[in-house]
Gaussian input, Z-matrix of N, CA and C with variables (Angstrom, degrees):
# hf/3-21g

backbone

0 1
 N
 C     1     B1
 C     2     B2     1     A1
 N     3     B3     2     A2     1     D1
 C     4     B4     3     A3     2     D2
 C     5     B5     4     A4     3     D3
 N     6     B6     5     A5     4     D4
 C     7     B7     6     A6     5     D5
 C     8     B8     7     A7     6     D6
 N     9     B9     8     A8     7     D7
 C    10    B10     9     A9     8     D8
 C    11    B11    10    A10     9     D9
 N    12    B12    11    A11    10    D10
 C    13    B13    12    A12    11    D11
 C    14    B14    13    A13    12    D12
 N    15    B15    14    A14    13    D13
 C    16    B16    15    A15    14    D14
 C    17    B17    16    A16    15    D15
 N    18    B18    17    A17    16    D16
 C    19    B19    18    A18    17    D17
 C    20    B20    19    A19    18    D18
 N    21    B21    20    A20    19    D19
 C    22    B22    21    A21    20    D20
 C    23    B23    22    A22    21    D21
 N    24    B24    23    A23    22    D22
 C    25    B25    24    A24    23    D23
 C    26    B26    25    A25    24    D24
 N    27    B27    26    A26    25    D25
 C    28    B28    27    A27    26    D26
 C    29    B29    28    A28    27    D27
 N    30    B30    29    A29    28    D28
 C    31    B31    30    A30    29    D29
 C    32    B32    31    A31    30    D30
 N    33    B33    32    A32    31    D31
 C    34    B34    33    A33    32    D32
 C    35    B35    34    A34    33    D33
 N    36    B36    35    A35    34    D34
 C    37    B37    36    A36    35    D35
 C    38    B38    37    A37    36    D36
 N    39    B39    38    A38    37    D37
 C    40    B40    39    A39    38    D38
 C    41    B41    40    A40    39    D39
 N    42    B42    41    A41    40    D40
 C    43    B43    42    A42    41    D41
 C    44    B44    43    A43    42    D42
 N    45    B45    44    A44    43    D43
 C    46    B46    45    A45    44    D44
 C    47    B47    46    A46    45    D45
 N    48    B48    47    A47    46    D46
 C    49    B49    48    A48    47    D47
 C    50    B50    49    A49    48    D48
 N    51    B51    50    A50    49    D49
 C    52    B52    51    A51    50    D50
 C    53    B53    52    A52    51    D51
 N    54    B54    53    A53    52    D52
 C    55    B55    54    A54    53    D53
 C    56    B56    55    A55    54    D54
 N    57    B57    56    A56    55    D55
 C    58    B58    57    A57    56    D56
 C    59    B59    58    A58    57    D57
 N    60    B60    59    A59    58    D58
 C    61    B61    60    A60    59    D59
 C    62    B62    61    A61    60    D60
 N    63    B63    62    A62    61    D61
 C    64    B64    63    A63    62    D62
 C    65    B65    64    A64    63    D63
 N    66    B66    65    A65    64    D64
 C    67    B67    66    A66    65    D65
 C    68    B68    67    A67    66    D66
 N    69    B69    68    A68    67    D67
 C    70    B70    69    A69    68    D68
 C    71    B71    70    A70    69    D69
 N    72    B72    71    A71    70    D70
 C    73    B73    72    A72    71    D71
 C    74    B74    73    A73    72    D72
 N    75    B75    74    A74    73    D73
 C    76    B76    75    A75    74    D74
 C    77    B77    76    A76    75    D75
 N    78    B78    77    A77    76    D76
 C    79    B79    78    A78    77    D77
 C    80    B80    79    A79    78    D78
 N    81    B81    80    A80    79    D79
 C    82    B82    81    A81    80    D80
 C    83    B83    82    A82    81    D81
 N    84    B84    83    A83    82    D82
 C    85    B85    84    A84    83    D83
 C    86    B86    85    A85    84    D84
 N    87    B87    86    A86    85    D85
 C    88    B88    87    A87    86    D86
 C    89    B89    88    A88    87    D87
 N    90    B90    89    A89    88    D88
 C    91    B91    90    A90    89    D89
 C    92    B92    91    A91    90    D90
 N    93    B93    92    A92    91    D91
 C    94    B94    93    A93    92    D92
 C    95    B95    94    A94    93    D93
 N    96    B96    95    A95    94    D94
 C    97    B97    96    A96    95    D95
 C    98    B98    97    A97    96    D96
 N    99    B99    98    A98    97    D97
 C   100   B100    99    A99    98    D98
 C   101   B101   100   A100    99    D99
 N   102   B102   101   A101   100   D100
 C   103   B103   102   A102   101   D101
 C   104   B104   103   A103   102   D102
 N   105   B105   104   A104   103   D103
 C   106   B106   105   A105   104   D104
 C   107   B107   106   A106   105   D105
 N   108   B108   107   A107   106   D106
 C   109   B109   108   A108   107   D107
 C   110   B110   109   A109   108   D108
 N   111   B111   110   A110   109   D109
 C   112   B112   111   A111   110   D110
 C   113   B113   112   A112   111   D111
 N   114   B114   113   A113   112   D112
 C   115   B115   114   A114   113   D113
 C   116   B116   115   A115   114   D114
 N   117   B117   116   A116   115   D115
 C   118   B118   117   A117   116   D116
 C   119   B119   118   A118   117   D117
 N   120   B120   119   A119   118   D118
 C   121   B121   120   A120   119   D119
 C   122   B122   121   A121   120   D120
 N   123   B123   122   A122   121   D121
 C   124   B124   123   A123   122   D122
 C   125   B125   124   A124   123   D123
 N   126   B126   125   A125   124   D124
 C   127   B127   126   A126   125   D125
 C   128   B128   127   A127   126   D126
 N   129   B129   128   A128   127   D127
 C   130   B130   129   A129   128   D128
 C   131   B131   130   A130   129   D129
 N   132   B132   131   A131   130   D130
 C   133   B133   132   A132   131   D131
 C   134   B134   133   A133   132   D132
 N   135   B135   134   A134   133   D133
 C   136   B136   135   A135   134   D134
 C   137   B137   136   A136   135   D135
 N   138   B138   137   A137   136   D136
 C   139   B139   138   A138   137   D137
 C   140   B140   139   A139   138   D138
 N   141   B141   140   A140   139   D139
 C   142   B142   141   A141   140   D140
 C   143   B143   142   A142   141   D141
 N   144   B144   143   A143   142   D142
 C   145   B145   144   A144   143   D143
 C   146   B146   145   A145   144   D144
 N   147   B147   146   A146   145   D145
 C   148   B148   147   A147   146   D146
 C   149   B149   148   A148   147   D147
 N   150   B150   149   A149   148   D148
 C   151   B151   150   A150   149   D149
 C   152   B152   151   A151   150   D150
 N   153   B153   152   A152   151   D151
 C   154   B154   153   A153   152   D152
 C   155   B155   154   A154   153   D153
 N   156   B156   155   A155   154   D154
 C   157   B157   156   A156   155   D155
 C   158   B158   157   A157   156   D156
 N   159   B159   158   A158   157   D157
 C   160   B160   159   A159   158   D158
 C   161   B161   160   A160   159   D159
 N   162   B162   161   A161   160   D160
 C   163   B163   162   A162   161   D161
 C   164   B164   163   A163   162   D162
 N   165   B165   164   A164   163   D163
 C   166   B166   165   A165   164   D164
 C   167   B167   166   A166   165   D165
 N   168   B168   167   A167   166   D166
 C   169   B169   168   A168   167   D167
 C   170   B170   169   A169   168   D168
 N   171   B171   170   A170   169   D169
 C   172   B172   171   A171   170   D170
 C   173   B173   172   A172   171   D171
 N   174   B174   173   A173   172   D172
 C   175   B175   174   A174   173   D173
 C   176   B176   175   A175   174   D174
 N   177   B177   176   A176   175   D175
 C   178   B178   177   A177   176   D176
 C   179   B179   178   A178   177   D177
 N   180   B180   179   A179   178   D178
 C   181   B181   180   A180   179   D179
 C   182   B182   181   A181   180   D180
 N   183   B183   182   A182   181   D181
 C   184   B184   183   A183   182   D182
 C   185   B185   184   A184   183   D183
 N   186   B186   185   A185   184   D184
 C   187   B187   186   A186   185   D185
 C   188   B188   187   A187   186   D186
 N   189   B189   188   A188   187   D187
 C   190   B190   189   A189   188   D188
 C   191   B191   190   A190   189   D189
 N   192   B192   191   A191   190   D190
 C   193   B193   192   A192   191   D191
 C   194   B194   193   A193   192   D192
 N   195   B195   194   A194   193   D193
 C   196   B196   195   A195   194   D194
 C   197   B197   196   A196   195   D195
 N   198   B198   197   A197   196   D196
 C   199   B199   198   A198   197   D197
 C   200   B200   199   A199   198   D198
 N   201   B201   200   A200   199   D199
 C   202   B202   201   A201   200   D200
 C   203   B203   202   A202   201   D201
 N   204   B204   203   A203   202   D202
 C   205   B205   204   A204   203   D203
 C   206   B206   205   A205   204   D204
 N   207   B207   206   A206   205   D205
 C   208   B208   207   A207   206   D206
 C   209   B209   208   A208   207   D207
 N   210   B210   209   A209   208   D208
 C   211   B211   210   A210   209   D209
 C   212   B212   211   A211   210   D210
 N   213   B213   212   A212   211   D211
 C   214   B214   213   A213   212   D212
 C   215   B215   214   A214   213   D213
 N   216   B216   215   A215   214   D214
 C   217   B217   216   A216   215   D215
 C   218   B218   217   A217   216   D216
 N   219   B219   218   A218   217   D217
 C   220   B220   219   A219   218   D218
 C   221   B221   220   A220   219   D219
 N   222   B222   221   A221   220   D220
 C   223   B223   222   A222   221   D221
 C   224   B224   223   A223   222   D222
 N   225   B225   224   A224   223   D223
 C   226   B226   225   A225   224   D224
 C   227   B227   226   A226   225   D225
 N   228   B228   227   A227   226   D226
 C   229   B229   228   A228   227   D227
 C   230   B230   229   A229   228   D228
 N   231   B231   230   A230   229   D229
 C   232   B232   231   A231   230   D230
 C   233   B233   232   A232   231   D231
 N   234   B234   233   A233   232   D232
 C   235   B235   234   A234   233   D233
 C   236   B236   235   A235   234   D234

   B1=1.4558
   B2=1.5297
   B3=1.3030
   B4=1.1804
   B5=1.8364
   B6=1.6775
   B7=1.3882
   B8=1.5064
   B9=1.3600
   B10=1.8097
   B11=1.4091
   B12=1.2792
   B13=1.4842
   B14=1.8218
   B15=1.1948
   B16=1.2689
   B17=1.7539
   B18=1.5058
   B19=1.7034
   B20=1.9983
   B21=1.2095
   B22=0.8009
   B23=1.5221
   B24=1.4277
   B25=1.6134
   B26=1.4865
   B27=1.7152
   B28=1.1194
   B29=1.8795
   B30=0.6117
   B31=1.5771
   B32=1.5304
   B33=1.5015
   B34=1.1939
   B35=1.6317
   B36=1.6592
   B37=1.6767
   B38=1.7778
   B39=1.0958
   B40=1.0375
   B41=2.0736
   B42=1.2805
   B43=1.6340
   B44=1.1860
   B45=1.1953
   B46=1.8122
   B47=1.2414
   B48=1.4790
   B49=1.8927
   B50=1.8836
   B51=1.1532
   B52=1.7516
   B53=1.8132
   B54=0.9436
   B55=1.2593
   B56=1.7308
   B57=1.9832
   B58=0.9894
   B59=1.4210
   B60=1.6332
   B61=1.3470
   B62=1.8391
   B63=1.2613
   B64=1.7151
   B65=1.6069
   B66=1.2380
   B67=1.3444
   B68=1.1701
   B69=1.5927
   B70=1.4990
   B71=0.9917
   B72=1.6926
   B73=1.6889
   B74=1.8743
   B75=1.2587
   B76=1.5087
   B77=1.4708
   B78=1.8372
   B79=1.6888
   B80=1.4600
   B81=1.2747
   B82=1.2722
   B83=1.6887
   B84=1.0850
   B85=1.4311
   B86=2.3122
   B87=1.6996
   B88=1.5483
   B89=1.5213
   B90=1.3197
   B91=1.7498
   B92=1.6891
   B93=1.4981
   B94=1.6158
   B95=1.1134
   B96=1.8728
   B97=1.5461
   B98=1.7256
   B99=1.5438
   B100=1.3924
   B101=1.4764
   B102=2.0456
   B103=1.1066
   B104=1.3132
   B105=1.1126
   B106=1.8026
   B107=1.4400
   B108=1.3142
   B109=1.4414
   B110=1.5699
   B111=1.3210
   B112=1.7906
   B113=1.7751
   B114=1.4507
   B115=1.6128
   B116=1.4918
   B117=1.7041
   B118=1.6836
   B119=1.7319
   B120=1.5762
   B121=1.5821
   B122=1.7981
   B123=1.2561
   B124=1.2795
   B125=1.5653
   B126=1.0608
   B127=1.5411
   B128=1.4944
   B129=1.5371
   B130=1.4922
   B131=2.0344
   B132=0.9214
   B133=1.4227
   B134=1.4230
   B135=1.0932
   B136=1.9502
   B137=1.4713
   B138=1.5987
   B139=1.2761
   B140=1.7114
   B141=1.3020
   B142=1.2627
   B143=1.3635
   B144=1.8761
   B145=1.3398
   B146=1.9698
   B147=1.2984
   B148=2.2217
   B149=2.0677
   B150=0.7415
   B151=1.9392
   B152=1.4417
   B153=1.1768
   B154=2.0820
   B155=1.5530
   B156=1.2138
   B157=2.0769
   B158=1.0298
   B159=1.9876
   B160=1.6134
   B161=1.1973
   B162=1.8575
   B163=1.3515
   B164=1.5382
   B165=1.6207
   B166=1.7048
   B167=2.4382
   B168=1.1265
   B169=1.6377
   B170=1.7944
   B171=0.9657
   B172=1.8136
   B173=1.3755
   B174=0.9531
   B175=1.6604
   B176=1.7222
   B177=1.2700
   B178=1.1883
   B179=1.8717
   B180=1.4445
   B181=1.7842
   B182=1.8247
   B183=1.5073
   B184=1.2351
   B185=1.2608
   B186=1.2843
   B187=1.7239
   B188=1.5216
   B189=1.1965
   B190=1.6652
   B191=1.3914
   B192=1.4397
   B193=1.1269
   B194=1.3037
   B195=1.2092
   B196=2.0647
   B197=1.3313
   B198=1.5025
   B199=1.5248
   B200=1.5622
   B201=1.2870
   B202=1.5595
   B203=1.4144
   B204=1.1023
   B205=1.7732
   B206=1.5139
   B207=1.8863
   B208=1.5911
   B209=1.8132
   B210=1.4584
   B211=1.2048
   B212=1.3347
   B213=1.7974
   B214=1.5932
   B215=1.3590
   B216=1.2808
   B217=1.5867
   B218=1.8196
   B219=1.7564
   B220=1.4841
   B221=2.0353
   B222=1.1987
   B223=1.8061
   B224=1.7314
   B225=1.4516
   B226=1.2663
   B227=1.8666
   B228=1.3944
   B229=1.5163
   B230=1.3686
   B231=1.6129
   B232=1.4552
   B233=1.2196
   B234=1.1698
   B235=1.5812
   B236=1.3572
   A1=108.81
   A2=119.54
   A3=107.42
   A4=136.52
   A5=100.29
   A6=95.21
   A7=136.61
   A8=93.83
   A9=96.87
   A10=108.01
   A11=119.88
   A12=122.34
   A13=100.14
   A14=95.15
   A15=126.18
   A16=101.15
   A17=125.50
   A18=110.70
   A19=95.35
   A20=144.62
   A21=147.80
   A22=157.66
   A23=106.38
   A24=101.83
   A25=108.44
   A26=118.39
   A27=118.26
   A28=113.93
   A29=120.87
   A30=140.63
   A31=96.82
   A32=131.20
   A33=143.40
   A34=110.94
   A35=108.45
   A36=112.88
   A37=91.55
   A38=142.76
   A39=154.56
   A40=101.70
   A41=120.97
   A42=109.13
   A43=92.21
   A44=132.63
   A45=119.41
   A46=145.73
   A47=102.73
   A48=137.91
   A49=97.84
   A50=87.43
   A51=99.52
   A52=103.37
   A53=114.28
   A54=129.22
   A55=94.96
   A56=144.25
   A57=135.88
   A58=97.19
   A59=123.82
   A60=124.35
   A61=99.29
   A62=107.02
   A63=108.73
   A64=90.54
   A65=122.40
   A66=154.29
   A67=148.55
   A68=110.10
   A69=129.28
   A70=128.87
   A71=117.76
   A72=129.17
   A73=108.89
   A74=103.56
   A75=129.54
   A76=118.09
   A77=93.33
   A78=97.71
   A79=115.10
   A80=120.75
   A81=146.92
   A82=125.35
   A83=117.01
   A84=110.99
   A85=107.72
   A86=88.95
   A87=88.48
   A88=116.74
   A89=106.21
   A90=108.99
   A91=103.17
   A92=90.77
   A93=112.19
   A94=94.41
   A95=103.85
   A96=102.47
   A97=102.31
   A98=126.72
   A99=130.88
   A100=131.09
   A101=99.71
   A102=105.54
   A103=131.66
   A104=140.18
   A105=134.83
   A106=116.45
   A107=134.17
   A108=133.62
   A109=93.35
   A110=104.43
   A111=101.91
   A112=73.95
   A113=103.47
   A114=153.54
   A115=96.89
   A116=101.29
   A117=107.07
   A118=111.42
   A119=103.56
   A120=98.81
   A121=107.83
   A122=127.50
   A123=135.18
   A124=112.50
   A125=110.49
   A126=114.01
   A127=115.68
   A128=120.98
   A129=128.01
   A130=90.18
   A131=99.08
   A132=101.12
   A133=123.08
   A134=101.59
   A135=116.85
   A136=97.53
   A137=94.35
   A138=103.60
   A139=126.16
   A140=116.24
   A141=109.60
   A142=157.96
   A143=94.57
   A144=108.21
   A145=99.09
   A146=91.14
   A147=101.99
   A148=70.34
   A149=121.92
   A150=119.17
   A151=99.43
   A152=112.48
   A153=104.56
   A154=112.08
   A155=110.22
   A156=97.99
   A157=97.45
   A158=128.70
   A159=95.87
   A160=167.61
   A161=86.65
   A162=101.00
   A163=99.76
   A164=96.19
   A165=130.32
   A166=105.74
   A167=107.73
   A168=114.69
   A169=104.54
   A170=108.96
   A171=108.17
   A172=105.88
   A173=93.29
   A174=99.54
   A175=121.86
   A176=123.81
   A177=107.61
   A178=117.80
   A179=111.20
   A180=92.22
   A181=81.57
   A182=105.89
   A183=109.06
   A184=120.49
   A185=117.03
   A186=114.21
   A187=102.84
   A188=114.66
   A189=143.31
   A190=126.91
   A191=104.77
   A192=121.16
   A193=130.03
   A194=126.41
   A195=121.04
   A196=109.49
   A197=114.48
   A198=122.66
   A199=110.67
   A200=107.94
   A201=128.99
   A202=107.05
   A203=96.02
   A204=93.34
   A205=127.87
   A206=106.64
   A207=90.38
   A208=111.58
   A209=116.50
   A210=106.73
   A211=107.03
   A212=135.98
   A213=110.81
   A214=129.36
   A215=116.06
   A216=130.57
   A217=99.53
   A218=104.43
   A219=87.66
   A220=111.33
   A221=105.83
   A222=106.09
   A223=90.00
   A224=101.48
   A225=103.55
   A226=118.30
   A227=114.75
   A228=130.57
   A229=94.78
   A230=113.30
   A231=128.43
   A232=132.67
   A233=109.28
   A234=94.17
   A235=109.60
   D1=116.58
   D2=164.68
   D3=-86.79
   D4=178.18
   D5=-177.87
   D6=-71.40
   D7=123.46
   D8=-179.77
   D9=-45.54
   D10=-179.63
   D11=-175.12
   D12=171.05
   D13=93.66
   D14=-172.77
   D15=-56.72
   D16=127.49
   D17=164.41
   D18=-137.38
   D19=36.77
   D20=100.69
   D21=-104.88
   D22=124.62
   D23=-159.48
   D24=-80.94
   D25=-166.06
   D26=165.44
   D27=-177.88
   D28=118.65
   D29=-150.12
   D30=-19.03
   D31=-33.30
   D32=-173.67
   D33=-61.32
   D34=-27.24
   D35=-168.22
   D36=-104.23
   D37=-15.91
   D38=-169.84
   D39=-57.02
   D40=138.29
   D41=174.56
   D42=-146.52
   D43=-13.26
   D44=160.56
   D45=-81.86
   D46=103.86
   D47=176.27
   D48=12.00
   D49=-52.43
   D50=-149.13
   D51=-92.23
   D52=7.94
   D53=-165.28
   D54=-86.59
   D55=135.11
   D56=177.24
   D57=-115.08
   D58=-63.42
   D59=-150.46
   D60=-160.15
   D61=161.30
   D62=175.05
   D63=-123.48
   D64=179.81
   D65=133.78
   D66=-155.22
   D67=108.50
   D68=-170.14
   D69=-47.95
   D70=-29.94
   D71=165.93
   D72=-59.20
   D73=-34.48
   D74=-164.64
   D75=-79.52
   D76=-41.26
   D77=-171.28
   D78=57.34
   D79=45.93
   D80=-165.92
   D81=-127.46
   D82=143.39
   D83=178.23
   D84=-147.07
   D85=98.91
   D86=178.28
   D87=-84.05
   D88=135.51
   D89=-178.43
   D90=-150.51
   D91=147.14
   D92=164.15
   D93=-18.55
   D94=133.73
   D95=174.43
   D96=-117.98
   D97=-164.70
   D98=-168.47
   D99=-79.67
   D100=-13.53
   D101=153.58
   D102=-148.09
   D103=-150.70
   D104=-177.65
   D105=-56.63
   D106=101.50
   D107=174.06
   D108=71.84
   D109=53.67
   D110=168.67
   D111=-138.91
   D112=145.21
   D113=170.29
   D114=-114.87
   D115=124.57
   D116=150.11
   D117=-112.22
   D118=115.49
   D119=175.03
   D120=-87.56
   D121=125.15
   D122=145.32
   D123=-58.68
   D124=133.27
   D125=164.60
   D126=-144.76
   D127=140.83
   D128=-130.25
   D129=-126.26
   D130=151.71
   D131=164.59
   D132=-73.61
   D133=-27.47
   D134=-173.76
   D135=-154.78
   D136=126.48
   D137=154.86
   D138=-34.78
   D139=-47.99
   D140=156.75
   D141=-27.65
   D142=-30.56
   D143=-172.13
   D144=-106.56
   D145=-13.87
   D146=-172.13
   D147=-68.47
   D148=-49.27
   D149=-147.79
   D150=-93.37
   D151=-9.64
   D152=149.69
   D153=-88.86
   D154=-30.48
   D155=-179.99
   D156=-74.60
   D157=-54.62
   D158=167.98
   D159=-39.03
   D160=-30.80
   D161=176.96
   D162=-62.68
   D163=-75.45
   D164=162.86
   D165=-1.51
   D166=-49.21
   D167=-157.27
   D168=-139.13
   D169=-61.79
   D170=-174.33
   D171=-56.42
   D172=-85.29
   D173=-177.08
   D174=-49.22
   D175=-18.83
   D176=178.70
   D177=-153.79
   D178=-33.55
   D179=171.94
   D180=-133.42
   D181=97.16
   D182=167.44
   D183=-84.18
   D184=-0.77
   D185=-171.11
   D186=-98.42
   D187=6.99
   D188=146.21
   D189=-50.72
   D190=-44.05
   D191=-179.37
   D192=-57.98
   D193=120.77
   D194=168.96
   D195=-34.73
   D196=-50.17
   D197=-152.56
   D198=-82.18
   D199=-23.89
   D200=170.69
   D201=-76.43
   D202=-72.29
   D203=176.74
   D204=-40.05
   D205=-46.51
   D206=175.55
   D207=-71.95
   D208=-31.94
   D209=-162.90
   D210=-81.72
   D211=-23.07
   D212=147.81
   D213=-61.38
   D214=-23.46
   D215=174.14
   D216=-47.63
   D217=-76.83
   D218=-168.98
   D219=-95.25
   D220=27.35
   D221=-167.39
   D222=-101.39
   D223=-63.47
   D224=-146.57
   D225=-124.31
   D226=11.90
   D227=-156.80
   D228=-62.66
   D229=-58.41
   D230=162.21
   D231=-38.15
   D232=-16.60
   D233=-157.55
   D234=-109.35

């Protein structure tokens, strides 16, 4: 039997803090942004590629992430 290999996510497989909402119409990915009532939206050329960074960062080594990194960089490094 071979290995599964997941290429759609869904808020349920998601484990990163900073992570808010996706959208598939959008090819989009909204997350905690770098400062107070700031949102960073990602937006993807193809749905295809929003459901490799998830795979790729949300769902599993988010401290990987650009979008993680700046917003613990300037949110929370301190604290």
């Amino acid at each position: 039997m071979g290995q599964y290999k997941k290429i759609s996510w869904t808020d349920a497989d998601v484990r990163c803090p900073f992570y808010i909402s996706d959208d598939r119409a959008g090819c989009s990915i909204c997350c905690e942004g770098y400062g107070e009532g700031v949102e960073t939206v990602s937006r993807f050329e193809s749905l295809r590629q929003r459901d490799v960074h998830m795979g790729r960062y949300c769902t599993s080594r988010f401290e990987r992430c650009p979008v993680y990194g700046c917003t613990y960089d300037c949110k929370y490094r301190d604290i």
